[in-house]
N, C-alpha and C positions, 0 to 999 in steps of 0.2 A: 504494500500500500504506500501510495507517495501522498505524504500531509504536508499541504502548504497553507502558513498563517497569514491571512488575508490583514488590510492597514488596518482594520480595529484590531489589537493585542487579543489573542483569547479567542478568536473566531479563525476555524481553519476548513478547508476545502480539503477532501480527503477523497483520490482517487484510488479504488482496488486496480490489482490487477487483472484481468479479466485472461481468460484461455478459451479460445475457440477452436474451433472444426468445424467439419460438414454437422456436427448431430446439435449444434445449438453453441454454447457458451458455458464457463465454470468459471466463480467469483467466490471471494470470500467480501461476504460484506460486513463483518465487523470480528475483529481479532482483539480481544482485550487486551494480551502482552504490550501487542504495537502501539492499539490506542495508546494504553499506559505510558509508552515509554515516551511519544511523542505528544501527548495533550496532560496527561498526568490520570493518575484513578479518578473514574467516575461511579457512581454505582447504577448503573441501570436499573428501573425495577420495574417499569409496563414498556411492551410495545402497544403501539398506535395505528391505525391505520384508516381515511378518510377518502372518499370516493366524491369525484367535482368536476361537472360540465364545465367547458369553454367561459371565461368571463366572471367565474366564483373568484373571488379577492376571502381569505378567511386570516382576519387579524386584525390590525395587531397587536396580537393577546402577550400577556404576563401575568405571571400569579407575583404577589405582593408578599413581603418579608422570608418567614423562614417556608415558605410554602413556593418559592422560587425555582426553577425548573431549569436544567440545564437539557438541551437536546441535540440529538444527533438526527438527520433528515435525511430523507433520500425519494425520490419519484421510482416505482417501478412498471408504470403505464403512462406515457403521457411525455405533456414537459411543464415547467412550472418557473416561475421566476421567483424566487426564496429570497427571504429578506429578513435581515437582524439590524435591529436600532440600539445603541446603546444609551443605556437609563443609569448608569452610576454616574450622579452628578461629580464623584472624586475623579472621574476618568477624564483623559484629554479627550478622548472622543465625543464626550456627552453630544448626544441628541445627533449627532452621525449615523450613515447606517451603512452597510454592503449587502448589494444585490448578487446571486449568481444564478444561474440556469441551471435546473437541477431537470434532467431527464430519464425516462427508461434507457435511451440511445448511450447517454455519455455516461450512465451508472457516477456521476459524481454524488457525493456523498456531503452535508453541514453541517459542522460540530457547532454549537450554538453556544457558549454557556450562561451561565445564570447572570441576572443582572441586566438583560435583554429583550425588547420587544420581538417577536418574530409573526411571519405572516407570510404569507403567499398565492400567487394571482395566477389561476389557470392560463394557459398559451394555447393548448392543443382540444380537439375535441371533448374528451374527457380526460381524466386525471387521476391515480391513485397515489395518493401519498401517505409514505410510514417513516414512523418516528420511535424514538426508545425517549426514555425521559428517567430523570432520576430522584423525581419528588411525587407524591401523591398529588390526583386534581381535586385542590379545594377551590369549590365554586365560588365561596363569599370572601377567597383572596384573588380570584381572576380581577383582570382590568385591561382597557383595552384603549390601544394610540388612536387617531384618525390616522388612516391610510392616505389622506389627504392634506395632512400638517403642512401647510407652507412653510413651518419651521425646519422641518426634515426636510421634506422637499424631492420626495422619492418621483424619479420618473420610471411608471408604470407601464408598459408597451400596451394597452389596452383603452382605450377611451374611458372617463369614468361614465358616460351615459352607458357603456356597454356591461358595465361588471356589473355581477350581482353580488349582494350583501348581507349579512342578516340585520335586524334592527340592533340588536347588539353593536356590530361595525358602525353601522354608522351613526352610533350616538358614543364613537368614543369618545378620550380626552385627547385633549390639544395636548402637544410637548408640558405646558407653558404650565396648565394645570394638574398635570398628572401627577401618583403620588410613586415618584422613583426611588435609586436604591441609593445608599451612601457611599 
């Protein structure tokens, strides 16, 4: 697996190796030593997985205090445009964020950690995306960015007349009001 740490500190793009032939493809999509030696110990403890027509935008969620979630991402149908905002106001990044293309095609893989807004905008017909996470989800610590912060200032390949949302998304918080990490 080659891990590369993307300009937010803590956030890395993690490509497997892949082996092919005529009969399909063989990947290791997550090896704990490696993660370890190159992100540090995580504890994983659910996988995830969310199924989203063309135009779904779902985020940008975060759970609040010790209920914080660090996650690893990857597309295994589809493609999707992945996105991490940083919320530790002690960071030089704060309210920054990195987009990447996370497809079935290119098997790239996003370690997220905690301290993070994340989200992501369908691109292709439909879309399967799975995640491992390594905190329980507490509902009444979720909280959620505007996908549309002109503070951020994410440019989204998708028209916002086009994407769909739930009312959750789109009654999040501004950067300006949200309640981030230290």
């Amino acid at each position: 697996m080659q891990f590369t740490e993307l300009e937010i500190p803590g956030v890395y793009v993690i490509e497997p190796r892949v082996f092919g032939d005529i009969r399909g493809y063989f990947m290791e999509s997550y090896k704990k030593h490696e993660f370890d030696a190159h992100i540090g110990p995580v504890n994983f403890i659910q996988d995830n997985e969310s199924s989203s027509v063309y135009g779904v935008l779902r985020g940008l969620h975060y759970q609040k205090g010790i209920y914080s979630q660090a996650k690893l991402v990857r597309v295994t149908s589809g493609n999707v445009l992945d996105v991490a905002v940083d919320l530790r106001r002690s960071s030089p990044c704060f309210g920054k964020y990195v987009a990447v293309e996370l497809s079935a095609e290119n098997k790239k893989q996003l370690y997220i950690p905690r301290g993070f807004a994340h989200g992501f905008l369908v691109m292709s017909g439909t879309a399967q995306f799975n995640y491992k996470v390594d905190n329980v989800y507490a509902p009444e610590q979720e909280a959620s960015i505007r996908f549309d912060d002109p503070q951020i200032g994410i440019q989204w390949p998708v028209p916002a007349a086009r994407m769909i949302l739930s009312s959750k998304d789109k009654g999040g918080a501004f950067l300006y009001e949200a309640e981030c990490f230290d």
